[in-house]
C-alpha positions as CSV (number, residue, x, y, z in Angstrom):
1,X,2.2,39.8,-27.5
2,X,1.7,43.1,-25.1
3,X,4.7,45.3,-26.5
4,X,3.1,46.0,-29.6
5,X,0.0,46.9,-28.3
6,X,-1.2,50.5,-28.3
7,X,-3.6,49.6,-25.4
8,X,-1.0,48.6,-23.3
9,X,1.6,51.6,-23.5
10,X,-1.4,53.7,-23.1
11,X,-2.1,51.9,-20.0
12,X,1.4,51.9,-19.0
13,X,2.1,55.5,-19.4
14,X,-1.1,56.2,-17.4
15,X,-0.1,54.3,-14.5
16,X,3.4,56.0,-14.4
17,X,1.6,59.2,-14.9
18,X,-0.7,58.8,-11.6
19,X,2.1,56.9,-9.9
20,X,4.4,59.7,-10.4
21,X,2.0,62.5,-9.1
22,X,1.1,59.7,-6.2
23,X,5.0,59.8,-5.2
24,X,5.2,64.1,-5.6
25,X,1.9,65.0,-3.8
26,X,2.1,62.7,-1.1
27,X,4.8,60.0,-0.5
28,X,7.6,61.4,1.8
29,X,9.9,58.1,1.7
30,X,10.9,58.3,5.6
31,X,7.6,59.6,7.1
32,X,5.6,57.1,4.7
33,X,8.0,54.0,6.3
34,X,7.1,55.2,9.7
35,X,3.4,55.1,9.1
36,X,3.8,51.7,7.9
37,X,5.6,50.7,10.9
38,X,3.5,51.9,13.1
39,X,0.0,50.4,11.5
40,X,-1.6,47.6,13.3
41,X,-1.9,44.8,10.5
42,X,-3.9,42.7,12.5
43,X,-6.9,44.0,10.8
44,X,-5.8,43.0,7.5
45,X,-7.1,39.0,8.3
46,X,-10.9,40.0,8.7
47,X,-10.2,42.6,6.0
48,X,-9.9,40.1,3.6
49,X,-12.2,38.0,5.0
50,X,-14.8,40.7,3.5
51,X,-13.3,41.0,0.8
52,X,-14.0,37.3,0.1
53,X,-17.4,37.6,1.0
54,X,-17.3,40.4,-1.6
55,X,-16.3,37.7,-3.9
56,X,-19.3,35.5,-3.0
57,X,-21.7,38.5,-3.7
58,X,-20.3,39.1,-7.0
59,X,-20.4,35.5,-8.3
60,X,-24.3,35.3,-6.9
61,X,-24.8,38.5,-9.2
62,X,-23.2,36.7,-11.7
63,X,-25.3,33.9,-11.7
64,X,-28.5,36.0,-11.7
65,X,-27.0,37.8,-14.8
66,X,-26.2,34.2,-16.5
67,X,-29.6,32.5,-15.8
68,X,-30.9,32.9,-19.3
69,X,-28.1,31.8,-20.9
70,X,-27.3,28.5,-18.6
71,X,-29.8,28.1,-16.1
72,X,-28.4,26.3,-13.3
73,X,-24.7,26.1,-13.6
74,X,-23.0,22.6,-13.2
75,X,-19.7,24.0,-11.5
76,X,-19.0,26.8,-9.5
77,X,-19.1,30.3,-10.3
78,X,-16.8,31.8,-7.6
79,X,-14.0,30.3,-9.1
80,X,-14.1,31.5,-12.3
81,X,-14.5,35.1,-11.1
82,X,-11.6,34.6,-8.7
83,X,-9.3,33.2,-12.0
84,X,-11.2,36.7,-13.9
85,X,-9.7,39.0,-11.0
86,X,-6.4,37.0,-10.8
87,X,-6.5,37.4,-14.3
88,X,-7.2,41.6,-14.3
89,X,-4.2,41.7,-11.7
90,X,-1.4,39.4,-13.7
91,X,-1.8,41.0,-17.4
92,X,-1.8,43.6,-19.0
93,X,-4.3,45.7,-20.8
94,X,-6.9,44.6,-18.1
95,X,-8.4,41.1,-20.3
96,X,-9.3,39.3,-17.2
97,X,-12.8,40.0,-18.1
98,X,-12.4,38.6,-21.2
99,X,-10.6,35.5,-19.6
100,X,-13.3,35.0,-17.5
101,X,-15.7,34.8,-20.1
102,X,-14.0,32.2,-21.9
103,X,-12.9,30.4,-18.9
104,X,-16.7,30.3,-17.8
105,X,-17.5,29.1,-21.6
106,X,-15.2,26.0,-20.8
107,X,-17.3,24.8,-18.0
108,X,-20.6,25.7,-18.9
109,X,-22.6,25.6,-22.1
110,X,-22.6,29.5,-22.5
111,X,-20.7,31.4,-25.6
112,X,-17.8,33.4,-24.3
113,X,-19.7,36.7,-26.1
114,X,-22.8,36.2,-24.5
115,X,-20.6,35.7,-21.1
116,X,-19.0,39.1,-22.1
117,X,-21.8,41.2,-22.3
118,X,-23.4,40.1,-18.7
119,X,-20.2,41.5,-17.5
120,X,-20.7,44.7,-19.2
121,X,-24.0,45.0,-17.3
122,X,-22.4,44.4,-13.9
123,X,-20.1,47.2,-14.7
124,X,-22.6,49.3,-15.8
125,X,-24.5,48.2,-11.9
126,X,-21.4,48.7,-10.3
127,X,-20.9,52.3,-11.3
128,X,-24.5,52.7,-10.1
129,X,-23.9,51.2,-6.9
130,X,-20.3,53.5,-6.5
131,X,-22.6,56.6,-7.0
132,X,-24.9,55.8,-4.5
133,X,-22.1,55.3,-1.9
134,X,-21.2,58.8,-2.6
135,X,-24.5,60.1,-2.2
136,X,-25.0,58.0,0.9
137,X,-21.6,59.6,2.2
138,X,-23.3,63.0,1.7
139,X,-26.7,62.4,3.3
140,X,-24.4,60.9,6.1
141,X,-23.1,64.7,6.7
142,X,-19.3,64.1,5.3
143,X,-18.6,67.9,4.6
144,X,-15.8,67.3,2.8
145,X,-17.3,65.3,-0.2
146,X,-17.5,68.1,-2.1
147,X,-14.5,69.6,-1.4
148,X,-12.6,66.2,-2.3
149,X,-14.5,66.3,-6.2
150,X,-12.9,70.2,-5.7
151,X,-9.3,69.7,-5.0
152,X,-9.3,66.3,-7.3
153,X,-10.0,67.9,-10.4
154,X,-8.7,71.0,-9.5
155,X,-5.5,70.6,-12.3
156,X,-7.5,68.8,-14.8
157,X,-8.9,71.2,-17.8
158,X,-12.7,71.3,-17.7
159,X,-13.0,70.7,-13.3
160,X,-14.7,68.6,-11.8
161,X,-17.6,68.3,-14.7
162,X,-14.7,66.9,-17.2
163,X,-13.7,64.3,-14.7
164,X,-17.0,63.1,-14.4
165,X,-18.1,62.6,-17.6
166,X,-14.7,60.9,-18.3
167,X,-15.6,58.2,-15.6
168,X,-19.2,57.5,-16.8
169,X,-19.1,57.9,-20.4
170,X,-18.0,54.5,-20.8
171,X,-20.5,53.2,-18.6
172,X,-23.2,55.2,-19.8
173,X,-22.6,53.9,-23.1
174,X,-23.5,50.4,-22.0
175,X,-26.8,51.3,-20.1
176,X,-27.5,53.0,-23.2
177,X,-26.9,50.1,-25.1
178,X,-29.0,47.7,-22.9
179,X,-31.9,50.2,-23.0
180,X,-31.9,50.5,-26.8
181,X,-31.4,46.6,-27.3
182,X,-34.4,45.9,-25.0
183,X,-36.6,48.1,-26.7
184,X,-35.3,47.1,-30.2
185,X,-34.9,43.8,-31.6
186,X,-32.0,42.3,-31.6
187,X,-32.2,42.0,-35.7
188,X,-32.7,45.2,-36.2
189,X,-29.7,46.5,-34.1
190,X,-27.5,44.1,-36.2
191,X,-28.8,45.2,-39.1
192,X,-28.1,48.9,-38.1
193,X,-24.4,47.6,-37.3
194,X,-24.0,45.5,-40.6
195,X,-24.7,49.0,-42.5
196,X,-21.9,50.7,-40.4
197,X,-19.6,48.2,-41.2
198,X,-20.3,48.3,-44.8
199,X,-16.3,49.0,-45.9
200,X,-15.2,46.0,-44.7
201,X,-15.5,42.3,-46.5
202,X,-17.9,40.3,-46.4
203,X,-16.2,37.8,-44.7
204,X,-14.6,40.0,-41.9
205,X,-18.3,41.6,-41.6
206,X,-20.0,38.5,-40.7
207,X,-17.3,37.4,-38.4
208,X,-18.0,40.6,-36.5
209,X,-21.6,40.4,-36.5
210,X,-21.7,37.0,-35.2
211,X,-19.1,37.7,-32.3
212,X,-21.9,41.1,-31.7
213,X,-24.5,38.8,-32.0
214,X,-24.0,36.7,-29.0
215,X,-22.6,39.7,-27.1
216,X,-25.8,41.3,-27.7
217,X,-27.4,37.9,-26.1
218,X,-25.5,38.7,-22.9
219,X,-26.3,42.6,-22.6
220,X,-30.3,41.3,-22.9
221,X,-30.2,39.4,-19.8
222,X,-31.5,42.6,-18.1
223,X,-34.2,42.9,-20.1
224,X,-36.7,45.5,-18.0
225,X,-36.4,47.7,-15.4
226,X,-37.2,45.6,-12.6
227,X,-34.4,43.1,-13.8
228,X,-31.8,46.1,-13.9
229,X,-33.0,47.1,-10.3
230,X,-32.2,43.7,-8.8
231,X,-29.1,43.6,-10.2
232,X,-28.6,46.6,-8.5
233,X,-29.6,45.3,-5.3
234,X,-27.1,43.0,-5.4
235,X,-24.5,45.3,-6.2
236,X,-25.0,47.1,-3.2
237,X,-23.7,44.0,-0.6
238,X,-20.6,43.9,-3.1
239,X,-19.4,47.3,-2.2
240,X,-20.2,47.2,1.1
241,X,-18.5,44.1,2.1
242,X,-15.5,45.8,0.2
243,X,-16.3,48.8,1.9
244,X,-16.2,47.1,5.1
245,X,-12.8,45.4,4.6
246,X,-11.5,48.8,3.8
247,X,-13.3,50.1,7.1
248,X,-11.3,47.2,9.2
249,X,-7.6,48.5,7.7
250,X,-8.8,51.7,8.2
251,X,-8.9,51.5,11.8
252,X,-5.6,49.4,11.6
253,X,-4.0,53.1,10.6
254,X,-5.7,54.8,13.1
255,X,-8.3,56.9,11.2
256,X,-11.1,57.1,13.3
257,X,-9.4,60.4,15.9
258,X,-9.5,62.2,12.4
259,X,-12.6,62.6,12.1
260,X,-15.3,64.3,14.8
261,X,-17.9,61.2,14.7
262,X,-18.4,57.8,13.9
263,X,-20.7,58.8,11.3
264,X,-18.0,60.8,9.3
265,X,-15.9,58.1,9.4
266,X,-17.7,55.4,7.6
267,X,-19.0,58.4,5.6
268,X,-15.2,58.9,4.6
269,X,-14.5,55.0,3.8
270,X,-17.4,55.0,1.5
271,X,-15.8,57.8,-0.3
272,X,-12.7,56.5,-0.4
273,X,-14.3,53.0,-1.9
274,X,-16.0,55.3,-4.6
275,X,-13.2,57.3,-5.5
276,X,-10.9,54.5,-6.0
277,X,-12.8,52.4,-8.0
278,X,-14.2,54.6,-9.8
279,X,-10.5,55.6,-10.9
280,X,-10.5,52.2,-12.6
281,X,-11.9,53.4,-16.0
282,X,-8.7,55.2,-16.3
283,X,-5.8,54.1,-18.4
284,X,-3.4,51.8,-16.4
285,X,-1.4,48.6,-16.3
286,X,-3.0,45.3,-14.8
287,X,-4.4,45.7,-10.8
288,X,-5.2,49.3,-11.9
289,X,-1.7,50.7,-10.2
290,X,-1.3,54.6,-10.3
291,X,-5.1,55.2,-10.6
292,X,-6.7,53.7,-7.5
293,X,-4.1,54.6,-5.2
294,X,-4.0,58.8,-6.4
295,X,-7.7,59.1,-6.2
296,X,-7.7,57.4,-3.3
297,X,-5.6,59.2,-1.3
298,X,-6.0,62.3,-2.5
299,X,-9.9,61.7,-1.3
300,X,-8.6,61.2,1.9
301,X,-6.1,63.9,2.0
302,X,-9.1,66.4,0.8
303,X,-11.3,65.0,3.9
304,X,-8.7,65.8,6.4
305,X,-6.4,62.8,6.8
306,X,-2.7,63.4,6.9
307,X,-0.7,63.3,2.8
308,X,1.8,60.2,3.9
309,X,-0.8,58.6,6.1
310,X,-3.2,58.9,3.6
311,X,-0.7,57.2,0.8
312,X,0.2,54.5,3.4
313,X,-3.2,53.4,3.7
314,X,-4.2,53.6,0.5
315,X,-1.3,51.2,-0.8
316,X,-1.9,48.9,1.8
317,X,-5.7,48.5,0.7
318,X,-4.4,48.3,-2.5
319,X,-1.7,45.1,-1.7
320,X,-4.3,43.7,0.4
321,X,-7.0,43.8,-2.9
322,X,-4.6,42.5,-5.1
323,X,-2.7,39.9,-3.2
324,X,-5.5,37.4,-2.2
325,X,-7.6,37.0,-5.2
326,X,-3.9,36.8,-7.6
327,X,-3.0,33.9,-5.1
328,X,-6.4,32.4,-4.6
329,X,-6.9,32.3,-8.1
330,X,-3.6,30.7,-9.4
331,X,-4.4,27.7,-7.2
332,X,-7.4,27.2,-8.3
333,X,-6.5,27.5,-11.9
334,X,-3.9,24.4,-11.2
335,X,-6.4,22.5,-9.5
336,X,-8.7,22.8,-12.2
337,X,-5.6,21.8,-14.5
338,X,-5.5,25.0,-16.4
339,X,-3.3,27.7,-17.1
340,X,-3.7,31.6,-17.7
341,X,-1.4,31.1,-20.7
342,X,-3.3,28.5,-22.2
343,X,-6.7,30.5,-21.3
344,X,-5.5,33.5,-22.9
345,X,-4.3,31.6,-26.0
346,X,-7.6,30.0,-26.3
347,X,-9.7,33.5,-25.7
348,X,-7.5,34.4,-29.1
349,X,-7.8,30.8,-31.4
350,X,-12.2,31.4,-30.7
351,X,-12.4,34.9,-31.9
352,X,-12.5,36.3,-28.7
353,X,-12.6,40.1,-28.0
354,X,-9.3,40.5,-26.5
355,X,-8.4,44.3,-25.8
356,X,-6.7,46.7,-27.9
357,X,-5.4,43.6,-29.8
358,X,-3.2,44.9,-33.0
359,X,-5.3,42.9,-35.6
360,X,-8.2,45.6,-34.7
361,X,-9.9,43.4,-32.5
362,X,-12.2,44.7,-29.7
363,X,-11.2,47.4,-27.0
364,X,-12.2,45.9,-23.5
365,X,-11.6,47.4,-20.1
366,X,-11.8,46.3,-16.4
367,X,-9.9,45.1,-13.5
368,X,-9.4,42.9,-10.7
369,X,-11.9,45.3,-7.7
370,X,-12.4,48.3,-9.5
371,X,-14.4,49.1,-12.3
């Protein structure tokens, strides 16, 4: 199903890819063990209680995003974004957004499209909400923030200027989207899409138009600018209850001496949080693996904190993201007497955009934490 798939050998080739300069830069196998040893894993337990908490803040997002399309749900929402995450870290070509949408259009009376696009607009927030950790780490006094961009895109052609516009373009495009589609009707953007697609058949064409017409219902929940800055709002206590959880395993390594103040130190977590998740856009296998733990560490490594300590830590936050949710979610799944094979299969039967599919079906992205 996956081995043909041209998304997923360009994701795994671009996990190997960061994995393998992870391993050179800053993994020295018997100093790296020792680190790990010698970290104080009692701070993992109220780590992930925040990162549940996390959870909760994203499904009440969620919720806001869906109230047009179902009102008041009739079952719970944090389950099916726990199954979405599980989903993003068990297969590949990151589809667990996709599974999430049709999983949600199984339990309520909402079209796995429409679903779809509100997800696209919590992206689109959470990129927003990433950035203004970074600035806050700034205002906060964290010298180093520049000099982290610096040394990250040191190798890669273009600088630091190419590396951005590679991590927002995506997003960008979406906000673009939403402000065009709320400021044109919904008819006449179809319209402007049924001329584009004017080589294809008829029959193909109006498949695709009425998959892009209910995914244009979803991206229209945010339908002003006051809607598009609560959801914002409520992207901020998702970070920073993620944030927070990677603060608590911070201190389990002993990070805080690094650093001359308290200040610099939280300063430093949010950056870490940004740069890591924001590596998500990036080609990579399920769980985002090679991406979130390069950009990760070398933020760290770039603000002062030792290369193997550094790589330590930023695995362990890793494992400790990816772990939970991937458990959490399975057994909810089998309570609910479903099955991610059976939700994946069905995503496909209803014309679902699954990514990078062979038959030229839609490109999607995402993953379990980051963006």
């Amino acid at each position: 199903m996956f081995f043909g798939n041209r998304a997923f050998w360009l994701g795994a080739i671009g996990s190997a890819v960061f994995l393998a300069v992870f391993v050179v830069l800053f993994v020295d196998f018997e100093t790296i063990g020792d680190v790990l040893a010698g970290a104080n894993y009692a701070y993992l337990v109220p780590s992930i209680v925040f990162y549940f908490i996390a959870v909760w803040f994203r499904s009440a997002r969620w919720k806001f995003l869906l109230r047009p399309l179902i009102g008041s749900p009739q079952k719970s929402i944090y389950s099916v974004v726990v199954v979405g995450y599980m989903a993003n870290n068990l297969i590949p070509v990151r589809i667990g957004e996709v599974v999430r949408a049709y999983y949600l259009s199984l339990r309520e009376a909402c079209s796995a499209p429409a679903a779809f696009g509100t997800v696209a607009v919590e992206r689109a927030t959470d990129v927003l909400a990433l950035l203004f950790f970074f600035a806050a780490a700034g205002i906060m006094g964290t010298v180093g923030v520049e000099r982290a961009v610096g040394d990250i895109s040191s190798d890669i052609p273009g600088g630091a200027t190419v590396l951005a516009l590679v991590a927002l373009l995506p997003f960008v495009g979406v906000l673009a989207v939403v402000v065009t589609i709320s400021t044109v009707s919904a008819s006449t953007v179809l319209g402007r899409i049924d001329r584009m697609m004017f080589m294809l058949g008829k029959g193909v064409r109006a498949r695709l138009l009425g998959i892009t017409e209910r995914l244009i219902e979803g991206l229209t929940v945010v339908s002003s600018p006051a809607d598009l800055a609560k959801v914002f709002a409520w992207s901020l206590p998702v970070w920073a209850s993620e944030a927070v959880m990677y603060y608590l395993i911070a201190i389990g390594f002993d990070l805080r001496p690094v650093f001359d103040s308290q200040v610099e130190f939280i300063a430093a977590v949010l950056v870490f949080t940004a740069a890591a998740n924001l590596a998500g856009v990036l080609p990579s296998t399920a769980g985002s693996w090679g991406p979130f733990d390069f950009f990760g560490a070398a933020a760290l490594v770039a603000l002062g904190v030792g290369q193997e300590v550094a790589a330590a830590y930023a695995l362990t936050v890793h494992v400790a993201l990816w772990v939970p949710p991937t458990v959490v979610g399975g057994i909810l799944l089998v309570m609910d007497g479903n099955s991610l094979s059976g939700l994946m299969k069905g995503a496909q039967a209803n014309d679902q955009p699954i990514a990078g599919a062979s038959d030229g079906s839609t490109v999607v992205t995402g993953d379990s934490s980051s963006v």
